[in-house]
C-alpha positions as CSV (number, residue, x, y, z in Angstrom):
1,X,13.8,110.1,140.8
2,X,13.7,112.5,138.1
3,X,16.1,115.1,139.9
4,X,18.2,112.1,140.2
5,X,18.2,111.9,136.4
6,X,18.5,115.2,135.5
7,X,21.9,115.5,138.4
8,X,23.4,112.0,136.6
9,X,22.7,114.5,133.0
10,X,24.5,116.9,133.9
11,X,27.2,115.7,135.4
12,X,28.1,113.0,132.4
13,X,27.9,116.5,130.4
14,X,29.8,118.3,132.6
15,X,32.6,115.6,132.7
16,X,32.2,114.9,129.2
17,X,32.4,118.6,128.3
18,X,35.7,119.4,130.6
19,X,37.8,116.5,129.0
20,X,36.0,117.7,125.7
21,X,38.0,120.8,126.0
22,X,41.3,120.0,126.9
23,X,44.4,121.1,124.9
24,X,45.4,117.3,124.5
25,X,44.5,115.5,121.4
26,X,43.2,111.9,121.9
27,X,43.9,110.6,118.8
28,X,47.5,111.1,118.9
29,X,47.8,109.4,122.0
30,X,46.4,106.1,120.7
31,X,49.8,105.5,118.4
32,X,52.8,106.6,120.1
33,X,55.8,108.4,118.8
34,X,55.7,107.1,115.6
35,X,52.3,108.6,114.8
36,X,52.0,110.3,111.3
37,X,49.3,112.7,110.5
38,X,46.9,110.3,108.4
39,X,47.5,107.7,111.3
40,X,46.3,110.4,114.1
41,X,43.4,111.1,111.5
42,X,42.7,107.8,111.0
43,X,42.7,107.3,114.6
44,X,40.0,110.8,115.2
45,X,38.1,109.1,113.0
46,X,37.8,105.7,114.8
47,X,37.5,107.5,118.1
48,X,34.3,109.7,116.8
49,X,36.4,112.6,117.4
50,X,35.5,113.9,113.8
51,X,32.7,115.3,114.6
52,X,31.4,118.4,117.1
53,X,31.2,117.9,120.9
54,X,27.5,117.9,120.8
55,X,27.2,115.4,118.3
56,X,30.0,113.3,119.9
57,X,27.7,113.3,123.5
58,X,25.0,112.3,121.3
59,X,26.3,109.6,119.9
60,X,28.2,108.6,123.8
61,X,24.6,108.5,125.2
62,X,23.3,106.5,122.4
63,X,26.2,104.0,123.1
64,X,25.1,103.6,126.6
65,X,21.6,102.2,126.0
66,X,22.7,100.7,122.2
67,X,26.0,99.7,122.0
68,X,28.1,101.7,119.7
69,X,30.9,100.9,116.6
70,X,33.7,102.4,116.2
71,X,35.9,102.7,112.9
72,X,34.2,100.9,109.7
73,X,34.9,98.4,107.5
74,X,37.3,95.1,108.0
75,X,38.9,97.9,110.9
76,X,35.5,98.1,112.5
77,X,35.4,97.6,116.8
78,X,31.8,97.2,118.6
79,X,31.2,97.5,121.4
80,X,27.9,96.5,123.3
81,X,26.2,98.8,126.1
82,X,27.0,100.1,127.9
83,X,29.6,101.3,125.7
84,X,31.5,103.9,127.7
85,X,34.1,104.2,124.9
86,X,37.0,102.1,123.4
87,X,41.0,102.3,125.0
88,X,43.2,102.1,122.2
89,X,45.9,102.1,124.9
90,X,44.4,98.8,126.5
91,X,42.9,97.4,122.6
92,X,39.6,97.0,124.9
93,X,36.3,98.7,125.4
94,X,36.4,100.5,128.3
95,X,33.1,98.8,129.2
96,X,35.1,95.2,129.7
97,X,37.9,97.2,131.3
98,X,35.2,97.9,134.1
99,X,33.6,94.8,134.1
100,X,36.9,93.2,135.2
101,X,37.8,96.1,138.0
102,X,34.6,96.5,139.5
103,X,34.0,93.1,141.5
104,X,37.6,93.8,142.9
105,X,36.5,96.9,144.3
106,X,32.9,95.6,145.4
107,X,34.8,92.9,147.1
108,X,36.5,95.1,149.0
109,X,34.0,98.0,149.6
110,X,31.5,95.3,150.8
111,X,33.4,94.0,153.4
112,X,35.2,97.2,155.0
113,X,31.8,99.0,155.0
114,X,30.8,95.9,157.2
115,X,33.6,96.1,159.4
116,X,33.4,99.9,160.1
117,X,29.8,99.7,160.6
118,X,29.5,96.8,162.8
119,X,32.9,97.9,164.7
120,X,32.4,101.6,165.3
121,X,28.6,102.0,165.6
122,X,28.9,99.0,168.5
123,X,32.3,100.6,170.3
124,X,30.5,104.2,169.8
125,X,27.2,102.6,171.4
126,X,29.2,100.9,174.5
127,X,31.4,103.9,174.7
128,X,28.0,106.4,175.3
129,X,26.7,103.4,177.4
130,X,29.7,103.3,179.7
131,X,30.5,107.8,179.6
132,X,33.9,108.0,181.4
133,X,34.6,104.3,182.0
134,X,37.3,102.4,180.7
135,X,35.5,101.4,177.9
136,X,34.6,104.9,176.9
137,X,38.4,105.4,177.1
138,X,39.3,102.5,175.0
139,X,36.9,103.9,172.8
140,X,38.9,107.2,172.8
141,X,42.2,105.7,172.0
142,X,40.9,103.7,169.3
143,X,39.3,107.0,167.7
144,X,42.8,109.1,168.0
145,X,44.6,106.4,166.6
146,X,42.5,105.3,163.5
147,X,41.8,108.5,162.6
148,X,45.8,110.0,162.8
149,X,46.8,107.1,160.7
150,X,46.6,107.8,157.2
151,X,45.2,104.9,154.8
152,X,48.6,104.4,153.1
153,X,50.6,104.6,156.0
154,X,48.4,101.8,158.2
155,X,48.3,100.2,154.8
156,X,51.9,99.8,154.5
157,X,51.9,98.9,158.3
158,X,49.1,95.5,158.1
159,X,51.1,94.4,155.1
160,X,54.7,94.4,156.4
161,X,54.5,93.5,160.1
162,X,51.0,91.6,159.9
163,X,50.8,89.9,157.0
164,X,54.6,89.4,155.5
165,X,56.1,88.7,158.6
166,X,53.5,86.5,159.9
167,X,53.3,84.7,156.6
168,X,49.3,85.1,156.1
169,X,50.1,86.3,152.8
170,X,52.0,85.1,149.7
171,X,53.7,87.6,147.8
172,X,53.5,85.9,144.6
173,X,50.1,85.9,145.3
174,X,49.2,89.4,146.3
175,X,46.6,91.2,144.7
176,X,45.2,87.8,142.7
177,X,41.6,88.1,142.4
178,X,39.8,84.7,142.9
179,X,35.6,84.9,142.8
180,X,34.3,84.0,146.3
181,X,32.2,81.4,144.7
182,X,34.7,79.4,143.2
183,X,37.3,80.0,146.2
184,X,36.0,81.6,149.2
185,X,39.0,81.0,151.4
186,X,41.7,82.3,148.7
187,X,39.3,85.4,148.2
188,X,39.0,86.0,151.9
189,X,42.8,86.0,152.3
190,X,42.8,88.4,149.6
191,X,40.7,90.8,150.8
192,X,40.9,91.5,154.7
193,X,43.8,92.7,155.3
194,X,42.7,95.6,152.3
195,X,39.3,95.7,154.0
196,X,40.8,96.0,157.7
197,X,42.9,99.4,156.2
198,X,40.1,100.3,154.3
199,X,37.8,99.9,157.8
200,X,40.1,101.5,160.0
201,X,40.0,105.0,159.4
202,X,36.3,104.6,158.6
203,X,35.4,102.6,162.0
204,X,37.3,105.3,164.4
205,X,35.0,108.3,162.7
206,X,31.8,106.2,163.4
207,X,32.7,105.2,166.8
208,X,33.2,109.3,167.2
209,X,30.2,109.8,165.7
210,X,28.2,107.1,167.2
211,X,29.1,107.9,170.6
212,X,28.5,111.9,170.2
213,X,25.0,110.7,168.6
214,X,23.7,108.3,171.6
215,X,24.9,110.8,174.3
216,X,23.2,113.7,172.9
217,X,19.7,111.9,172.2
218,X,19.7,110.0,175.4
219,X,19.1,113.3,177.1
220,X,16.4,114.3,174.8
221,X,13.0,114.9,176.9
222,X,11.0,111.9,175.1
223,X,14.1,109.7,176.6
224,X,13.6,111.0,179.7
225,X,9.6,110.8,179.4
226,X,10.3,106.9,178.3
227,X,12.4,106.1,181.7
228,X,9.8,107.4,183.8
229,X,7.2,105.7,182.4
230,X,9.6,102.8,183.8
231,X,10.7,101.1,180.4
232,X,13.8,98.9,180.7
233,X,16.8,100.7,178.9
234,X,17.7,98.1,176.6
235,X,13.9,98.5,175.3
236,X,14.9,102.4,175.7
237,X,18.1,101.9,173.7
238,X,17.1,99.9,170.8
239,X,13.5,101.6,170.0
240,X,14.0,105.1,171.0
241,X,17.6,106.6,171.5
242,X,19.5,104.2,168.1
243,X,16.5,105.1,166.0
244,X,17.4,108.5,166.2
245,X,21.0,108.5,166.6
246,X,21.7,106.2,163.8
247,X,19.8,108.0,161.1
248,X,22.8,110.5,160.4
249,X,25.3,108.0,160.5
250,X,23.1,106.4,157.5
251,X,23.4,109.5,155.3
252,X,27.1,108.9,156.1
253,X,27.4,105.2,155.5
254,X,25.6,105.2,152.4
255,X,28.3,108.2,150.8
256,X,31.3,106.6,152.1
257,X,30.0,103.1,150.6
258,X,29.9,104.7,147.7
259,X,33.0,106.7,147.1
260,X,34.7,103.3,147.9
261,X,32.5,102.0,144.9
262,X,34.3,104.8,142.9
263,X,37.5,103.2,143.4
264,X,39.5,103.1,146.9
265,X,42.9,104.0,144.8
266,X,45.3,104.0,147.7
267,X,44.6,100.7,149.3
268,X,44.0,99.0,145.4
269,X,47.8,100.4,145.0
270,X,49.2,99.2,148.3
271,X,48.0,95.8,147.9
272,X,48.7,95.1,144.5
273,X,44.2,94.5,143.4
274,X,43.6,95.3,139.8
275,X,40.5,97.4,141.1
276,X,38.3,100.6,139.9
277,X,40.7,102.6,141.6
278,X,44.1,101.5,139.8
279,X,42.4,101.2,136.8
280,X,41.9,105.3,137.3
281,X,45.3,105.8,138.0
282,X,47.0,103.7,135.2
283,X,44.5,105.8,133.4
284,X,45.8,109.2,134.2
285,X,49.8,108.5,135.1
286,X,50.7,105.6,132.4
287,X,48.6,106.4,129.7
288,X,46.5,109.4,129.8
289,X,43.4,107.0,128.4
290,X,40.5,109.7,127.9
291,X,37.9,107.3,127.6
292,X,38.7,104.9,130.7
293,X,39.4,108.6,133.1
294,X,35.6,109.8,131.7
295,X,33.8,106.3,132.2
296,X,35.8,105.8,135.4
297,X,34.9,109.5,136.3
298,X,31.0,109.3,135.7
299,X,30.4,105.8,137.3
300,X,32.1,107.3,140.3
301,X,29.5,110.2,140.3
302,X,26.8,107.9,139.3
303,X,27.4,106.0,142.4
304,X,27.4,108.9,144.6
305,X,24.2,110.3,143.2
306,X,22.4,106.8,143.1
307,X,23.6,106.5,147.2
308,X,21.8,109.9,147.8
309,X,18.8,108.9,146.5
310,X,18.5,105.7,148.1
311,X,19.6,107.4,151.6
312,X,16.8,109.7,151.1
313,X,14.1,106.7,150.5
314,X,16.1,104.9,153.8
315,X,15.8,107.7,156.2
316,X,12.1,107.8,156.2
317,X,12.0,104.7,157.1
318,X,14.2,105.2,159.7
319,X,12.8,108.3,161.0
320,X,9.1,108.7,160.7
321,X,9.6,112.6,161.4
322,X,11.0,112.8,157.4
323,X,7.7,111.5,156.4
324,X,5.3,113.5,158.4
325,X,7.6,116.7,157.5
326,X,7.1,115.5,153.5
């Protein structure tokens, strides 16, 4: 836990130190061309940009766990924690920016981590169970062909000749974000045709994986011991040779999940959803909004670190061998 803490330290100083240093000025980005140099001033001094780095990462901490202000008097803009910064670009703080992106991409990391997983660990499990059937070569076309299709390309391909053409999407209504609580049927149209992209490329690697996994631990000596102690192989299978093949494949699932987390920027941008990822992008392409790329930028590394950690607390309970070895 603390190396977890120190890793999430440096990497917000890291971050916070590269854009720190850029030859850009932040402060005359926030008023266009018609910026004078009080306004740009003005506009340093409102940002906290007045002030040494050190001090500035001081203060950008503080406004994590505090809240922070910005500018003073009748001018003055809070914003509570965690305050990641304020967009002058947007006129929001970059905190609400995120609380509006990230159950878009939750939505849709949730449900195309639990298509990949539950389609290509079973099709990698059947294909190992049936070596050199036809299910094996299913398997096999399904991998080559998920995994030579580029997201945006099978992207492009669900949404014109699956859903356009078929109707099972309005156009008008692409990329609306609805709360699954309030309209779970609008939200599920919404979101599985982005999940089965987002799935598809992900499912045909775990399949591979799966299947390269189960074959090489079913041939493992305590396998063998178990079958000629005359255990039935689904008993075999399911408390022997997927304990063992699966705990890789959760190191795996648990980074994938997520980067998605960080923003799946392709598929947000193919179908139109006002996610984590095209936040990021409007960030960097439309209006080069510091504060938005560095809060976008940490939570994405924030996520990956947190995901390590709690993949190392799962795979000792997965695999007792990580806690006798520790």
């Amino acid at each position: 836990m603390s190396a977890t803490f120190v890793v999430l330290t440096l990497v917000s100083m890291s971050v916070f130190g590269i854009f720190a240093v850029l030859p850009m000025d932040p402060a005359a980005l926030t008023c266009g061309k018609a910026c004078s140099p009080s306004v740009i001033e003005a506009n340093r001094h409102r940002l906290g940009l007045d002030v040494p780095v050190h001090v500035q990462y001081g203060r950008f901490v503080k406004g994590l766990v505090a809240g922070r202000e910005y500018g003073d008097g009748a001018a003055k803009i809070e914003c509570p924690a965690p305050a990641f910064g304020y967009s002058f670009n947007r006129h929001e703080c970059v905190t609400t920016l995120i609380k509006e992106a990230f159950p878009v991409t939750l939505s849709m990391a949730l449900g195309a981590f639990v298509l990949w997983i539950s389609v290509g660990v079973s099709l990698g499990i059947l294909a190992a169970r049936r070596k050199n059937q036809w299910q094996d070569r299913a398997a096999t076309a399904f991998v080559l062909v998920g995994t030579s299709l580029p997201t945006f390309i099978s992207g492009i391909l669900i949404l014109l000749f699956v859903a356009l053409k078929f109707n099972l999407i309005n156009p008008i209504e692409l990329g609306r974000w609805v709360s699954p609580y309030e309209d779970p049927v609008g939200w599920f149209k919404t979101f599985i045709f982005p999940c089965i992209t987002l799935a598809l490329l992900y499912a045909a690697n775990y399949t591979r994986f799966t299947r390269s996994n189960v074959i090489e631990t079913s041939s493992e000596d305590y396998i063998r011991t178990a079958r000629a102690k005359g255990l039935p192989e689904r008993e075999i299978l399911r408390k022997h040779t997927l304990r063992a093949a699966l705990a890789p494949i959760v190191t795996m699932a648990g980074l994938d999940f997520a980067g998605l987390l960080g923003g799946a920027i392709i598929t947000e941008s193919i179908f139109n959803l006002p996610g984590l990822g095209r936040l990021s992008i409007r960030a960097v392409l439309n209006d080069y909004d510091l504060p938005t790329i560095l809060a976008t930028t940490i939570l994405a590394a924030t996520f990956v670190v947190v995901a390590n950690l709690l993949v190392d607390i799962l795979y000792a309970y997965i695999d007792p061998r990580v806690r006798v070895a520790s």
